[in-house]
N, C-alpha and C positions, 0 to 999 in steps of 0.2 A: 786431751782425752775426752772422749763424748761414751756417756753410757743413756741406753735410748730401750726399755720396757715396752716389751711386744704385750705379753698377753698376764692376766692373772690367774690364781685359781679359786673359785665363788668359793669354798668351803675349807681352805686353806687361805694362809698367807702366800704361799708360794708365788714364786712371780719368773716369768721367762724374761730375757734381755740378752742385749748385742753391748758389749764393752771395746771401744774402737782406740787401739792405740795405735802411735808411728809406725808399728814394728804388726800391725795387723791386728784384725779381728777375734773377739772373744766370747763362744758362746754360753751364756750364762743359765741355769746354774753350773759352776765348771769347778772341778777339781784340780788342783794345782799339783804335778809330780814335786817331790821336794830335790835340788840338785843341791848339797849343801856344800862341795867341796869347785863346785863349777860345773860337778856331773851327776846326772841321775843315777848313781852307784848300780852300774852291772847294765846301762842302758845304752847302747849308740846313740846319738843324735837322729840320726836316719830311722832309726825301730820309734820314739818318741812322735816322730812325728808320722811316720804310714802306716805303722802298725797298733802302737796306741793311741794316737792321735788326738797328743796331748796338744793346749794350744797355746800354754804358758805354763812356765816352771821357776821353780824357786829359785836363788842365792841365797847364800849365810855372810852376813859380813862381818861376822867374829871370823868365823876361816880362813876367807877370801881376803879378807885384813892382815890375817898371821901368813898363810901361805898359798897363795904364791907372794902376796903384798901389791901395795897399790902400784908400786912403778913398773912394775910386770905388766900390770891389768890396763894400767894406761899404753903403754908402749906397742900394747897389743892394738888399741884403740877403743880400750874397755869387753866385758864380758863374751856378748854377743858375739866380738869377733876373736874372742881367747876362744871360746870353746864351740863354735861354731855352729850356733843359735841364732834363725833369725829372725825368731817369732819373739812374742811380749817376753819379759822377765819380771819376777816382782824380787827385792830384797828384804829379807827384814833388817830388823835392828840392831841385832845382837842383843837385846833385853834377855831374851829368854834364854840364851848363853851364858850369859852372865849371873841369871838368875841360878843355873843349873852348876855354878862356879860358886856355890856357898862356902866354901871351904876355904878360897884362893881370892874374894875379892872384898873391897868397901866401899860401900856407897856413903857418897854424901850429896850436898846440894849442886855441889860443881859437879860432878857425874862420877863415874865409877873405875875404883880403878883394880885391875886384876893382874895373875899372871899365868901367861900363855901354858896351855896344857902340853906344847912343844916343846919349850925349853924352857920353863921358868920364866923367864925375862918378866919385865915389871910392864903394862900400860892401862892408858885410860883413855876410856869414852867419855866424850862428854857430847851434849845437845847437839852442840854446833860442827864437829867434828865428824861425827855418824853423819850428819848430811851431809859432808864436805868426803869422806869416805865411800858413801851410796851416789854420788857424784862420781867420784873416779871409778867405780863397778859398773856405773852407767845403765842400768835397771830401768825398764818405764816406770813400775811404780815402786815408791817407797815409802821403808815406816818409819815414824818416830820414834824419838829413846824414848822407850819406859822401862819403868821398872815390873816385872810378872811379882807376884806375891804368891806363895804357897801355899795348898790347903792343905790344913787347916791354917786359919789365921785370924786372929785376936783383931775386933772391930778397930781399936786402937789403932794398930800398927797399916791395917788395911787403909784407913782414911788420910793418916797420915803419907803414905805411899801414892794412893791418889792425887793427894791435892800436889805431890811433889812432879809426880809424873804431868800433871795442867802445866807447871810450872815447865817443865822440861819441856811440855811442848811448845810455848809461847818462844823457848828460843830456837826451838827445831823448824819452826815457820819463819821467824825473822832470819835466822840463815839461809834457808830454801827460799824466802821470797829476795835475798839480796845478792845471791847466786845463780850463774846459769850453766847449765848442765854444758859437759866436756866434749860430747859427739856429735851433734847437731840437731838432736830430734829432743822430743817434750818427753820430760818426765813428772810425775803427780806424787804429792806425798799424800801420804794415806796417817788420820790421826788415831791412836789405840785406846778404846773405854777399855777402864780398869776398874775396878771397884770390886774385886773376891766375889764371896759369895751373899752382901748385903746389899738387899732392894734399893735400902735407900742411896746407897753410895755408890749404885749403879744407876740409878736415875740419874743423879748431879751430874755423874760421870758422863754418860750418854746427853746430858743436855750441852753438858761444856763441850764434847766432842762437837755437836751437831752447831753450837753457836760459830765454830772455826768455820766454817762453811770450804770446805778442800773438797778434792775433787770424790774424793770413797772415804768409807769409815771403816775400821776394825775394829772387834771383839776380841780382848785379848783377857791374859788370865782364867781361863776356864780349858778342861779338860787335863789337870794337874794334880787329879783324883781324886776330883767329888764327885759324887751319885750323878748318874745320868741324867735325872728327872730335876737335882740341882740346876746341872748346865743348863739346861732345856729352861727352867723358869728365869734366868738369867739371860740368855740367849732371847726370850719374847720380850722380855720388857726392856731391854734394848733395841730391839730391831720397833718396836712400837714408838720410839721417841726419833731414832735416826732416820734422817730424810728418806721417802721412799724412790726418789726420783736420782739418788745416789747406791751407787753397789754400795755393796755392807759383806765383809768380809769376816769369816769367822777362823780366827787361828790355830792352827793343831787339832785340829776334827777332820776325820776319826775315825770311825768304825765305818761300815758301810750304811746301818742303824742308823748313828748319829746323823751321818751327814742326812740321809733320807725327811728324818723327823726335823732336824733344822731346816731344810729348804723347805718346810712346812713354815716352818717360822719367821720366815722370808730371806733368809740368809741366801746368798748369790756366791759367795766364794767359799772355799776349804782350800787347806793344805795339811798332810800328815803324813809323815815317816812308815807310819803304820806298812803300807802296802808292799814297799821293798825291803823293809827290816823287816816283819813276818814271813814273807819269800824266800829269805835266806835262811829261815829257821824252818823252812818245810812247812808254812800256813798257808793256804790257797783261799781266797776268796771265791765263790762262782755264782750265777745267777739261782743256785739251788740249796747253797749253804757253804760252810766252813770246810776244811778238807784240811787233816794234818795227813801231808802225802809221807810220809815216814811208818803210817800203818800197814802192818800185815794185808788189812782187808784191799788195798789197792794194788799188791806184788800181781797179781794177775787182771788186771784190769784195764781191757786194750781200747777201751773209750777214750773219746775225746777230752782232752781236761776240760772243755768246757765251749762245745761247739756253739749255745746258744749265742753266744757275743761275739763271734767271730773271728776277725786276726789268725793270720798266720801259725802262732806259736799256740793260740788253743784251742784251733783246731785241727792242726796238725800232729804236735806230739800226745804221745797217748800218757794215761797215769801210770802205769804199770813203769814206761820206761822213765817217765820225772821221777816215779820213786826209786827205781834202779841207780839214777846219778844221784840222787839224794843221800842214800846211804852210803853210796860209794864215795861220796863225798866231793864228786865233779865239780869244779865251777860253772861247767855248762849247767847245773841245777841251778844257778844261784841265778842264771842270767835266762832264764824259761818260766822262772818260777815271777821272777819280777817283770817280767815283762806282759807275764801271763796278768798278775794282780791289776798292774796300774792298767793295762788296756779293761778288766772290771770295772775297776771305779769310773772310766770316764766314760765305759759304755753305761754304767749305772746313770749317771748324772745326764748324759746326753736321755735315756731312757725316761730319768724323770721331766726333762724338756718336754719331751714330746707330747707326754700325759700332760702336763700344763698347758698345753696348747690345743691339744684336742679335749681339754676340761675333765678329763676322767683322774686326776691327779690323786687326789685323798684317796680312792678306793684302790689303785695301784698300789699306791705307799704302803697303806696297809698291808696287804698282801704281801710283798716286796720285805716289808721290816720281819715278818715273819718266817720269810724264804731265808734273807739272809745273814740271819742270826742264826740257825739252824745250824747243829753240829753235824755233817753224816759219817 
């Protein structure tokens, strides 16, 4: 994997870049659609890639582990060729799975053990295993086990979590470095700062990450519902220590805000649920603000849902009739409305590119966090 920094921006952190893997190119900063089951929920393959023109998408490998299971995924010849994907994939770890499994799981030093939200059944992750799992999903890039910590969270149990998660990844690397991947092409483990919501435990964090020298970093633990202006102070003083010459991945962000204000911060990657899981609930994103298409005010409204960004689906179907299958409760809603969002976000982020490169960055942004935080 080569990641290779075109241009900056003088009055931001923000930074443009080309992320080059087996499976093709990446233009940074990029928003990642999430496919946490093998599929973009409610997306063809085909619409992903010509009509939103996504250029890498997620796996979950708590899922993809439960079902279909790995002898499936192998058999297939791994991911890419189970779901017929032939661009990048990234997987995560199942940490934040597991994290979201409080109820159903134990952590200890040898890794964590749960039971499956399918049927009960009993199993465990551990370090070594999740690479040997992310291995047979066959993903270009992967992450290490950690553990996410919850906000709020007692400096105590935060630090301790940390230093356990350093530990988790010392074996997540000796696995990954004494293994080779299933399919024929390179895959990159990517390692996660952890450290909640304290400076200092996010400093250690962020140096121990950056001392592993792998090929990208992630930011993990944030966006699990502290104050925005938390994340954000936690998000620079990380990106301030992690190599600049390395993507820097920021987990489960977010909003179209967040992401904006973090590519300030230098962050180069997102991934978030948000997009298709608000679609389905009638949330529209647009280059002009919020839209919950379930309102009165849109039943006669024969505009485009959002001709500025282009793609077929928004600017072809009008709001009047998204809201008509909305109420009527179509699943042709479910699959216009997300396909409407996610082509947003990556026309957003390709948008912020462009302003990095032609240096007008910051004064866009501004403008832009303000546009699209807007209810209409």
């Amino acid at each position: 994997m080569q990641f290779t920094l075109s241009h900056s921006d003088t009055k931001s952190k923000a930074r443009a870049g080309t992320l080059t893997t087996d499976h093709g190119e990446i233009q940074t900063p990029i928003f990642m659609p999430v496919g946490t089951a093998g599929t973009v929920k409610a997306v063809h393959q085909r619409e992903l890639e010509h009509d939103i023109q996504a250029q890498i998408i997620l796996g979950n490998t708590y899922h993809l582990y439960l079902r279909p299971g790995l002898e499936i995924l192998e058999k297939a010849g791994g991911l890419h060729k189970f779901n017929g994907w032939d661009k990048p994939i990234l997987t995560d770890s199942g940490g934040y799975q597991v994290f979201s499994l409080a109820g159903t799981r134990k952590i200890k030093e040898e890794g964590v053990m749960f039971k499956s939200h399918i049927d009960g059944s009993k199993h465990q992750f551990t370090p070594e295993n999740v690479m040997d799992i992310q291995r047979s999903i066959g993903a270009d890039i992967i992450m290490a086990f950690d553990e996410c910590t919850p906000y709020p969270c007692e400096f105590g149990y935060a630090r301790k979590s940390m230093e356990m998660t350093h530990r988790w990844l010392k074996r997540c690397i000796d696995r990954f470095d004494s293994t080779e991947g299933k399919y024929g092409y390179h895959q990159s483990l990517f390692p996660i700062v952890q450290g909640s919501v304290y400076p200092d435990l996010r400093k250690q964090s962020a140096e121990f990450i950056a001392s592993c020298d792998r090929e990208g970093n992630a930011i993990g633990g944030l966006s699990v519902g502290e104050p925005a202006e938390m994340m954000y102070e936690m998000t620079e003083q990380v990106t301030d220590i992690l190599p600049s010459a390395k993507p820097r991945y920021l987990m489960g962000v977010g909003t179209p805000a967040n992401i904006l204000e973090c590519i300030a911060l230098g962050v180069d990657m997102f991934d978030c649920v948000m997009p298709t899981r608000n679609a389905r609930n009638g949330m529209l994103f647009t280059s002009e603000g919020i839209i919950n298409i379930r309102n009165e005010k849109w039943k006669d409204d024969f505009s485009p849902i959002d001709p500025a960004i282009g793609g077929y689906v928004s600017t072809f179907y009008t709001r009047a009739y998204l809201r008509h299958l909305t109420v009527s409760k179509e699943i042709l809603a479910a699959q216009i409305a997300s396909i409407h969002n996610l082509s947003f976000y990556l026309w957003l982020v390709a948008e912020a590119r462009k302003h990095i490169v032609e240096g007008d960055f910051s004064v866009w942004k501004d403008q832009m966090v303000k546009k699209v935080s807007t209810r209409l």
